[in-house]
C-alpha positions in Angstrom: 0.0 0.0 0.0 1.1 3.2 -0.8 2.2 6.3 1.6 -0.4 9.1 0.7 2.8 11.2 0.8 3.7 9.7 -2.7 1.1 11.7 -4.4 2.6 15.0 -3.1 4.7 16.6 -5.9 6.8 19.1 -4.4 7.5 22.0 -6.4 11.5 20.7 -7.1 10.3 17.4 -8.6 8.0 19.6 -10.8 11.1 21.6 -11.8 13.0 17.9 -12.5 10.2 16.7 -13.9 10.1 19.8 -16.5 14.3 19.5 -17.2 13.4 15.9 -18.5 10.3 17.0 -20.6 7.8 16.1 -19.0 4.7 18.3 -18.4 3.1 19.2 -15.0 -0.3 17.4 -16.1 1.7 14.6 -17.3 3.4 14.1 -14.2 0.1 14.7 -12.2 -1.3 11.8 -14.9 1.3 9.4 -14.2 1.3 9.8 -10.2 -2.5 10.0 -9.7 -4.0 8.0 -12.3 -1.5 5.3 -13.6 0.1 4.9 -10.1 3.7 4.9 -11.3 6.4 6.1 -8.5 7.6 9.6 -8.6 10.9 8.6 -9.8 9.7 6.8 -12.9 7.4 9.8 -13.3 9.9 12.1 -13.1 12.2 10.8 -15.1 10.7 9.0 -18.2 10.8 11.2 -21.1 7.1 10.9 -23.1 6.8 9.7 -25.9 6.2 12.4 -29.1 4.9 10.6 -31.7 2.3 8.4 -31.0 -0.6 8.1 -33.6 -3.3 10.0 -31.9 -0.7 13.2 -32.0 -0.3 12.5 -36.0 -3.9 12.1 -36.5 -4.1 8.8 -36.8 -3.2 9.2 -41.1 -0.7 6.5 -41.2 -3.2 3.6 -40.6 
């Protein structure tokens, strides 16, 4: 079971979070809804070019 203090981002793990390119609401995304740990949160870079992003005109 998880600490409710993991879903508290401080405002320096929003500042690492942003050096690795990843958004606030992405991070917010990952913690609260997916459940991943902060530090795989933080510091897994999104992915750019998924298909919904392109429109979906390569299928």
């Amino acid at each position: 079971m998880r600490d409710p203090y993991d879903y508290y981002i401080t405002p320096e793990e929003y500042e690492i979070a942003e050096k690795n390119g990843v958004c606030a609401s992405t991070l917010r995304s990952r913690i609260y809804d997916l459940c991943w740990s902060k530090e795989r949160a933080i510091n897994t870079p999104p992915i750019k070019n998924h298909l919904w992003r392109i429109g979906m005109t390569s299928i």
